[in-house]
N, C-alpha and C positions, 0 to 999 in steps of 0.2 A: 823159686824161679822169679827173675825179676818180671814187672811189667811189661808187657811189651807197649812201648810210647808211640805218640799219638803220628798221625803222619802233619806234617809240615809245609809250607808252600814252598819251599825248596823240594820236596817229597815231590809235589804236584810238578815242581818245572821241572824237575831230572825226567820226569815221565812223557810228558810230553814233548821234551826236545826244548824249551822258550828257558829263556832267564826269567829271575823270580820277578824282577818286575813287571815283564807280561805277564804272568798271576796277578800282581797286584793292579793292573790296568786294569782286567778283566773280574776280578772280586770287588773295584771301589767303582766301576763306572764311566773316569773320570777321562778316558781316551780313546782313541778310535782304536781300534785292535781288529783285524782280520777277519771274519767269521771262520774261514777254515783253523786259524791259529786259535782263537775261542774256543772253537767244537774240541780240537784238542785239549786243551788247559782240562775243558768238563770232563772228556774221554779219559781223560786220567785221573781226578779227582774220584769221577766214579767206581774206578778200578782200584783205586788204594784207598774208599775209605774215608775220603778229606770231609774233614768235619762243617768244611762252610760250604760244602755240597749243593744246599738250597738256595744257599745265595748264587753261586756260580749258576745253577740252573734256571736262576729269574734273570741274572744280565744275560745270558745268551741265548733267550728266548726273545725277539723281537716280536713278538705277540704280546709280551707284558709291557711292553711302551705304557706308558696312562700320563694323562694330562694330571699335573696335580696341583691346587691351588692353594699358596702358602704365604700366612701372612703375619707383615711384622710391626710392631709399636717401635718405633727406635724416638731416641732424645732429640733436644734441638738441631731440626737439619742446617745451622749455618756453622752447626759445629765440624770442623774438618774431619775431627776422628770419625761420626757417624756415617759422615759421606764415606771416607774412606770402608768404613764397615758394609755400608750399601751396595756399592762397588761389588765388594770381593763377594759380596751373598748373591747380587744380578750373576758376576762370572761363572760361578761354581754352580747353580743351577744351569745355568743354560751348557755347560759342559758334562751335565749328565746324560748317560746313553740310556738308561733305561726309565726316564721320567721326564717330561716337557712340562713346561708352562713358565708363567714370569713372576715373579716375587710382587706381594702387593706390600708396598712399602711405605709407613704412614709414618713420617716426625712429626714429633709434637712438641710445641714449645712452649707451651702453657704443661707444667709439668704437676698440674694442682691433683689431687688423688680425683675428683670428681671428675676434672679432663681425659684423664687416665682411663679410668673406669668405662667413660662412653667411646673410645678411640680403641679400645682392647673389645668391646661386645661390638662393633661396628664392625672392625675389620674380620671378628672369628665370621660375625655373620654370613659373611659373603666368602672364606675361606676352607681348606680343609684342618690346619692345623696354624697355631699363632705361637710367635717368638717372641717376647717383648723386654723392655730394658726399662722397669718400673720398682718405683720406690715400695716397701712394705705399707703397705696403710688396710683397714679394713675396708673400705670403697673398694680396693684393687685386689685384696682375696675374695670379695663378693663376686666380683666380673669372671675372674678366675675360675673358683667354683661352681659360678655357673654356666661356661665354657665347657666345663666338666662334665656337668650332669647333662649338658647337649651330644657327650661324646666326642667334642675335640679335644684333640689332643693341644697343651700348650707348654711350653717350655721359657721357663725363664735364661736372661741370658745377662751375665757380666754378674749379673745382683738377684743375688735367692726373694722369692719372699715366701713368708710362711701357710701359704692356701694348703690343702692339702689336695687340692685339684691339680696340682702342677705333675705334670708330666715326666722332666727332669730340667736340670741345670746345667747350662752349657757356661765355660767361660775361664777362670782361673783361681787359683787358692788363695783368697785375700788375703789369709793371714799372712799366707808366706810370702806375699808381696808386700805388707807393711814391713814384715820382720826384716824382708833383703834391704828397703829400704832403708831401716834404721842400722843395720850394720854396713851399708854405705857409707853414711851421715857417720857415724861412729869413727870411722877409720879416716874418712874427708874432713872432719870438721876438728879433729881434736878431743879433750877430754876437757874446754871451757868454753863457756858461753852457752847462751838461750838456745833453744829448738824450738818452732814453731809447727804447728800442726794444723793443716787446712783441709778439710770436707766440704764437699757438695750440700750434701742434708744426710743427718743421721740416720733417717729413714732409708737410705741406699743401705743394705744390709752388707752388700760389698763393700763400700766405703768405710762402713762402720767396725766391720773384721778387719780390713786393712788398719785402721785408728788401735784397733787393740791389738791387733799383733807388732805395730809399731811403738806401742809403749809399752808393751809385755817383754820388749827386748830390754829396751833401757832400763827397766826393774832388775832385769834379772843381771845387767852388768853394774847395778849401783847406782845409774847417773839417772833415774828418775826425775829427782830436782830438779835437774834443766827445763824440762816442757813446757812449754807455755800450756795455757788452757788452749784448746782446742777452738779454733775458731770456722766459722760456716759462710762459704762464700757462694752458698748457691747458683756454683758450676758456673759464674757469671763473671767474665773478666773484669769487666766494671770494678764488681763489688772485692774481687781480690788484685785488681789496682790499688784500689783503698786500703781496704786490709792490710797489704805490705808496707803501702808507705806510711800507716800508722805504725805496724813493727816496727819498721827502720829506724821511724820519731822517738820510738819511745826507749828501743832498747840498743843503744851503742855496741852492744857485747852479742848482738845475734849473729849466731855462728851458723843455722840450718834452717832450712825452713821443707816441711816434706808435704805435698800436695797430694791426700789423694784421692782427690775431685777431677774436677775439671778446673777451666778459666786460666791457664798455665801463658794466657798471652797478657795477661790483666801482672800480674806477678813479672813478667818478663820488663813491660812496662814502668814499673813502680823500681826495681832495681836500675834500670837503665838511667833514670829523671833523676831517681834522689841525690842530692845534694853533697851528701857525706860519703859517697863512691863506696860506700859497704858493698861486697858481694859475698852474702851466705853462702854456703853449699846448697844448693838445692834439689831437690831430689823432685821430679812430677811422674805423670803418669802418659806413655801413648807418643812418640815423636810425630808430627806431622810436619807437612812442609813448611806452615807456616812458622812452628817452633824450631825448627834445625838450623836457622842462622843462633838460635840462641847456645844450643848446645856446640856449637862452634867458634864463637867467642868466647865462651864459661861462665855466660850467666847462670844458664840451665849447667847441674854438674853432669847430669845423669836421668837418662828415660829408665822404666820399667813397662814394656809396651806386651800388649798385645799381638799373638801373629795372627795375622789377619785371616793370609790364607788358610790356613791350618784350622782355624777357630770358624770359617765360614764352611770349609768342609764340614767341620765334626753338627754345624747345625744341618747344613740340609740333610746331613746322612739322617742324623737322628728324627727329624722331623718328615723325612719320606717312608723312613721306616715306620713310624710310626704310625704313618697311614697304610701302606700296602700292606704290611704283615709279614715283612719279612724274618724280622726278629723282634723282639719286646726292645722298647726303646729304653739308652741307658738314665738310671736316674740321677748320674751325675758323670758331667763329661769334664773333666780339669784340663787343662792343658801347660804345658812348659810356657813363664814367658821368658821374651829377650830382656838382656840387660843391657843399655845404648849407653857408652861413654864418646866423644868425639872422637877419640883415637880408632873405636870399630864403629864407625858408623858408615850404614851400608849404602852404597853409590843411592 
């Protein structure tokens, strides 16, 4: 006899009379929903069984409201992406129905492992659970670890590192971000000329998977030669101004150059000045406002961004879960990203 299969939130809204996306307002928190229409979605969940039962039962209890206090290490706040990341984490908490309070939101622009380390034990201090966007170093699996053994909960986000305190990882599959890149670059650029390769710091563990999945491509179709060595612009436009316009000097034949740091306005820069009107393909990371005139004219070829919204949900889910109890929090959250060329880029 076959299984009898599991029931479904389409299971739950045929029962209760709502479209499944009222199930889904009421399972994620994130909109005002009715109480009578709630009590339903529950009244039927409980009648057939619905396996996220106890979650439906904590959002339509208004007696589980709890203030919760969450806090985060993010990178240099004059960076537009982090602001933009900031943003979407203040909206998405204050749009939950079953948890209040304000994100404590700390950038840091001294990004030294020792800065780190006191900005990550500082903010758990006063927090109930911490997010932060840090390099691997031992200084920052010490802080980590011992966030840990105080019982918070912490979550790395964008870039793993190796503590064994961490909680989970929110953010996206590096490699297969360097890889979409380089078969961008592959199909944009042609089969001649140099590729250049820029990182933040290698110590970004994301950064670093992105660098190898980006040259694990070009191995595997032959055109390894190409690459340049790997250069480090420590996320800093400045220093990948320079960088570029030393590429451009040195190599007539540079055909790409794939970013997958930061400083994508320093590069933008160095293309626009130089003399010889080269314009590589370029591939970065993340559109902001500030870079979309670039990807509009064709300096920039191509974003690989992050969603914002999508990526600021899956932290506070995980990071409220983590404290209430509702379910064990996940140890790794990947998410889909976009792929921006000018032709789709969105209003």
């Amino acid at each position: 006899m076959a299984a009898k299969s599991r029931p479904t939130a389409a299971d739950v809204a045929r029962r209760a009379d709502v479209g499944v996306a009222t199930v889904d307002r009421v399972l994620n928190g994130r909109a005002p929903v009715r109480k009578e229409t709630a009590d339903r979605v529950r009244e039927a969940a409980e009648a057939i069984g619905y396996h996220a039962l106890p979650l439906i039962r904590h959002r339509t209890n208004a007696r589980n409201v709890r203030n919760v206090r969450l806090g985060f290490v993010l990178q240099k706040g004059t960076d537009p992406f982090y602001q933009n990341v900031a943003t979407g984490l203040r909206k998405e908490l204050s749009s939950r129905l079953d948890v209040k309070g304000k994100p404590d939101i700390v950038f840091v622009d001294d990004i030294t492992a020792e800065s780190l380390r006191k900005k990550i034990l500082e903010v758990g201090s006063r927090t109930d659970a911490v997010a932060v966007v840090a390099i691997d170093h031992p200084l920052v699996v010490l802080a980590v670890d011992e966030l840990n053994l105080r019982k918070k909960p912490v979550f790395t986000l964008l870039s793993g590192i190796s503590a064994s305190g961490v909680t989970g990882y929110i953010g996206l599959d590096s490699r297969k971000v360097g890889r979409t890149g380089a078969f961008i670059i592959s199909k944009m650029a042609g089969a001649k000329g140099k590729i250049a390769t820029l990182v933040g710091s290698h110590r970004y563990l994301g950064q670093d998977l992105s660098e190898m999945g980006f040259r694990s491509y070009f191995r595997e179709i032959g055109e390894e030669a190409r690459l340049l060595e790997t250069i480090v612009n420590f996320d800093n436009p400045e220093v990948a101004r320079e960088v570029t316009t030393s590429l451009l000097d040195r190599h007539a034949d540079l055909a790409a150059i794939y970013n997958a740091g930061g400083g994508q306005d320093g590069i933008v820069q160095a293309i626009r000045a130089h003399s010889s009107g080269q314009r590589p393909v370029v591939v970065c990371n993340d559109l902001t406002d500030a870079t979309r005139p670039a990807l509009i004219d064709g300096v920039i070829s191509c974003f690989l961004c992050l969603p914002i919204e999508a990526f600021a949900r899956a932290v506070i889910d995980e990071m409220v879960s983590s404290i209430i109890g509702i379910r064990p929090a996940a140890p790794n959250r990947t998410l889909p990203f976009d792929v921006i060329f000018a032709e789709n880029l969105p209003a």
